[in-house]
N, C-alpha and C positions, 0 to 999 in steps of 0.2 A: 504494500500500500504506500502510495506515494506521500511526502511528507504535506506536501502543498493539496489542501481540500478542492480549494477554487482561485481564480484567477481573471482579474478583474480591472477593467479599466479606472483610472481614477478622472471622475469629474468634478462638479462643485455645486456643493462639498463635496466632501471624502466620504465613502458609505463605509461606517462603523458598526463594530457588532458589542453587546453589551459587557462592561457597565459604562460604554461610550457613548454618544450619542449623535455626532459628526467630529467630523474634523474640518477646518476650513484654511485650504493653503492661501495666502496673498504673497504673491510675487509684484512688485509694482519698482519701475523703473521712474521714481519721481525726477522732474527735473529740478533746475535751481529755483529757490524759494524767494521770493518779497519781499519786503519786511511786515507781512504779517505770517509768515512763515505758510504761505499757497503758494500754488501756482500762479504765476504772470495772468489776469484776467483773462486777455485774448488767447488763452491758452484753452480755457475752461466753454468758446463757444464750440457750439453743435453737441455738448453732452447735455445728458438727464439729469441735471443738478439735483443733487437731492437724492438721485435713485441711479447713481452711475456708476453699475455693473459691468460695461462693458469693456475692455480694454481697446484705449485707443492712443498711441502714440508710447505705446508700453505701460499703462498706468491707468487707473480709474479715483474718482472722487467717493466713491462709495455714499454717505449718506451726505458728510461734508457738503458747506455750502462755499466757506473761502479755503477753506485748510482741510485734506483730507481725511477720511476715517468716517468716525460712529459716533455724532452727538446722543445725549443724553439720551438711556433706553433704561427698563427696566429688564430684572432676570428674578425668577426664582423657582426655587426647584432642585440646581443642579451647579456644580463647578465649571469654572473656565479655567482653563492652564493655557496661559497667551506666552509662546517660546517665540524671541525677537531675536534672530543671530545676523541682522544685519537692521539698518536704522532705528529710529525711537517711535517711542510710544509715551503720549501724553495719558495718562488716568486722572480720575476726578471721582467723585460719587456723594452719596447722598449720603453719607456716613461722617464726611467732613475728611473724608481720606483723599491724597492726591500723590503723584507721581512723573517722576519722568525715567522710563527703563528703558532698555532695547543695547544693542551692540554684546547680545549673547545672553541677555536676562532673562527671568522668565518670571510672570507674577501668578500665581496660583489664589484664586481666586472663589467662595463660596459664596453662594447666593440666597441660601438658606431661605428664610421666611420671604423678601422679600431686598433688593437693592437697586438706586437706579446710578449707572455709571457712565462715564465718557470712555472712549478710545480713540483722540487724535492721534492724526500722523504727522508732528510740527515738521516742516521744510527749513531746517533748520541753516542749512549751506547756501548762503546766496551768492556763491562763485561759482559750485562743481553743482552735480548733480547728487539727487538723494536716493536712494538705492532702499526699496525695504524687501526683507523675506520677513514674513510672519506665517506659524501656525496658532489657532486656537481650535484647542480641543475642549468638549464640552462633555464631562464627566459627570453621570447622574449622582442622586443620591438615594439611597434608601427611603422609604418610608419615613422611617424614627428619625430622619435626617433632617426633611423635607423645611423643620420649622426652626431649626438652629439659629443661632444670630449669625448676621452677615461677618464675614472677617477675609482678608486678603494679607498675604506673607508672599515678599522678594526671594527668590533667588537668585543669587547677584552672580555674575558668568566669572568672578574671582573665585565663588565658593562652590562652584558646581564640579561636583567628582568627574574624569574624564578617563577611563579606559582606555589602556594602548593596547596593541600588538605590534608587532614587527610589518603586518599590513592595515590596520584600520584602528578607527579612533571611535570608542561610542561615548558623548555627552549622555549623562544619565540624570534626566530630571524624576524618575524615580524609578523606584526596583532595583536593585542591588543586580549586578552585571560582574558574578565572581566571586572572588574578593572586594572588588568593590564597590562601598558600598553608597545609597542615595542621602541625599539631605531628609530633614524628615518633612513632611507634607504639613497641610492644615489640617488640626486637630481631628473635625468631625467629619472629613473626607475618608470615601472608601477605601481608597487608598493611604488612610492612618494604620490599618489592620496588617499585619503581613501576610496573611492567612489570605487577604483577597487578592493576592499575586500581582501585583498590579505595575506595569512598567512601563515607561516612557522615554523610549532611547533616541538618539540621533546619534547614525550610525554614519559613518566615511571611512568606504574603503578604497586603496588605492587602487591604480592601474593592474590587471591582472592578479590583484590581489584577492585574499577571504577572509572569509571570520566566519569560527561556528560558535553559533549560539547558543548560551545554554538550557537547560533541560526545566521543564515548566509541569505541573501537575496537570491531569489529565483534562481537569474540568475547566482552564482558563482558556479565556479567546486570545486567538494572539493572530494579529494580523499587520504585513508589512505594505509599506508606501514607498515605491522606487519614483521620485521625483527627478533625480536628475544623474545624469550620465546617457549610458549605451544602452547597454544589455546586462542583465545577470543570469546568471544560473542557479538554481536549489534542485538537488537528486533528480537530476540530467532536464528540468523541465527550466524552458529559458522566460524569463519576462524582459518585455522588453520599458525603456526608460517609459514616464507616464502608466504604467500598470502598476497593481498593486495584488496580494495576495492574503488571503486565509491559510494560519499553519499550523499542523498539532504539535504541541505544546510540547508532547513526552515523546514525542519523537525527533531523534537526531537531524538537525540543520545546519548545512554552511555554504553561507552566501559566495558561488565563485564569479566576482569581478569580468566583467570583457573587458576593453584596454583607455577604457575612461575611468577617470573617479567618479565614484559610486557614493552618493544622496540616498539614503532613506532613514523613515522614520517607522518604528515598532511601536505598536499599540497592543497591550496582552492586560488580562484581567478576570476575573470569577465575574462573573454574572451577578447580577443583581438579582432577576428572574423575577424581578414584581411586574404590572402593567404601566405600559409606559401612554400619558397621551398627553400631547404638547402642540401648544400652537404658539406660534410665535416665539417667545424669550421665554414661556412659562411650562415647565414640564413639571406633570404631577400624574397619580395614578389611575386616576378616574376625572370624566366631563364635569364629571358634578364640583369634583375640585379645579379645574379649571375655572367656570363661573364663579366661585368663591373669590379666585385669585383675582381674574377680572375686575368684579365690582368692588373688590378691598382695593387695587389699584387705582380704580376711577373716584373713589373716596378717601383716600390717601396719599399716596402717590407714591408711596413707600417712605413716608419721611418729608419727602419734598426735595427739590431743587438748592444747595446753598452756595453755587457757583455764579457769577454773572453771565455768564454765557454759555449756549449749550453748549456748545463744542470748545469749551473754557481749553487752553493752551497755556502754556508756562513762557516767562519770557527767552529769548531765543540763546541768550547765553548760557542758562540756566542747566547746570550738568542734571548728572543720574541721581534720584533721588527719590527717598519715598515718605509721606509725613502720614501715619497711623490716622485712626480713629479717637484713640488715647493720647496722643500725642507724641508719641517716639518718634523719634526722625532718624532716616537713617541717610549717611550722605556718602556717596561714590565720586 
């Protein structure tokens, strides 16, 4: 029996198996920034402001009206784990938390009862051009989870464990990879338990190179993302760059390299197994609780708004940095 279940193009999102819920790649080729850190206006005609999906000229506005990214939205239900290993990322939220990460951070993220957050993407270079890779992955929660308080913890790309071999490198934003081992997660995440196997790699291998991976309990999903390069191989069956695959877990894998370097990203984890039903930014386990979340939303707002703008930005000198809910700060 071959190690590889299924074999799967990757579109957008990323189709994820539990206790995931997508993954969403952004690759965007921004250019030089303004001084309100956007795009040059006359850059921004013929797009769907507001709603711009589409890639055109290497880059999209996504919700952004001057500066691109995700003004103010609400979530609850579920985690985001946003990994930035190329440009930055403005946060903000309704918690009175704010941030500026990216250049390898990753902010993990819980949504618990209810939060409303930002995700700019300041233009912060206005000589060269701004370059982002972003993934966020949105990680459910249990039931007993569902009503936590909101909390969000940095992982700073100084302290993130990194794996060698003599061919490939995995960043480990969670799941122990060996010896070794991950940072610890946020508290009331699935991924607090070890028992839920739960791992989150970025894997680089070189040219003609491999890595086998190790061995995983039989009931975890473990599924990879080949984003960039050629070709790979897993037990003679080839994917090529853009595909992605379903693996079992307790069975023997290793990734063999074609003569590019090799981009992917592992997604592996115990199921959660409750129902899932989500619309929008809110995942819970029944309709009836989505109406609940609804109209607590439209009578609340989750707390409310304490930024002056939605798509609130930090000013453009302003390094890596994250200011709590409580007020710790922490400064890169």
């Amino acid at each position: 029996m071959s190690v590889i279940k299924q074999i799967k193009p990757l579109g957008f999102p990323w189709e994820t198996q539990d206790p995931f819920l997508f993954c969403v790649y952004h690759r965007d080729l921004y250019p030089k920034g303004n001084e309100g850190m956007g795009p040059d206006p006359d850059l921004l005609k013929g797009r769907m402001i507001g709603q711009d999906f589409t890639i055109k000229d290497g880059w999209r506005m996504y919700h952004g009206q001057q500066v691109p990214g995700f003004p103010q939205h609400p979530h609850r239900g579920f985690e985001t784990i946003t990994v930035v290993p190329e440009g930055l990322v403005d946060h903000s939220d309704s918690m009175g938390a704010t941030g500026r990460f990216g250049h390898g951070d990753v902010q993990w993220m819980t949504a618990g009862k209810g939060v409303l957050h930002s995700e700019m993407f300041p233009l912060v270079n206005n000589e060269e051009e701004n370059p982002l890779l972003l993934f966020q992955i949105w990680l459910n929660l249990p039931s007993r989870s569902k009503f936590v308080e909101p909390h969000y913890k940095m992982l700073w790309a100084e302290d993130i464990p990194i794996h060698k071999t003599s061919d490939a490198e995995v960043t480990i934003i969670a799941g122990d990879f060996n010896e070794t081992k991950s940072l610890d997660t946020t508290p009331d995440s699935w991924a607090a338990d070890p028992e839920n196997g739960i791992a989150v790699w970025l894997i680089k291998i070189k040219a003609d190179g491999e890595l086998k991976l190790p061995l995983a309990k039989k009931e975890v999903n473990r599924s990879i993302y080949f984003y960039k390069g050629n070709h790979i191989s897993i037990d003679h069956e080839t994917l090529n760059v853009q595909q992605g695959a379903d693996l079992h877990p307790d069975q023997e894998a290793t990734i063999k390299n074609g003569n590019e370097e090799a981009h992917i990203l592992l997604l592996q984890g115990k199921p959660i197994g409750e129902p899932v039903v989500q619309q929008g930014p809110f995942v819970m386990n029944s309709q009836e609780e989505i109406y609940d979340t609804i109209r607590e939303y439209q009578r609340t707002q989750f707390g409310g708004w304490p930024w002056p703008k939605d798509e609130f930005v930090h000013p453009k000198e302003k390094g890596r940095f994250a200011l709590h809910a409580d007020g710790k700060e922490e400064i890169k």
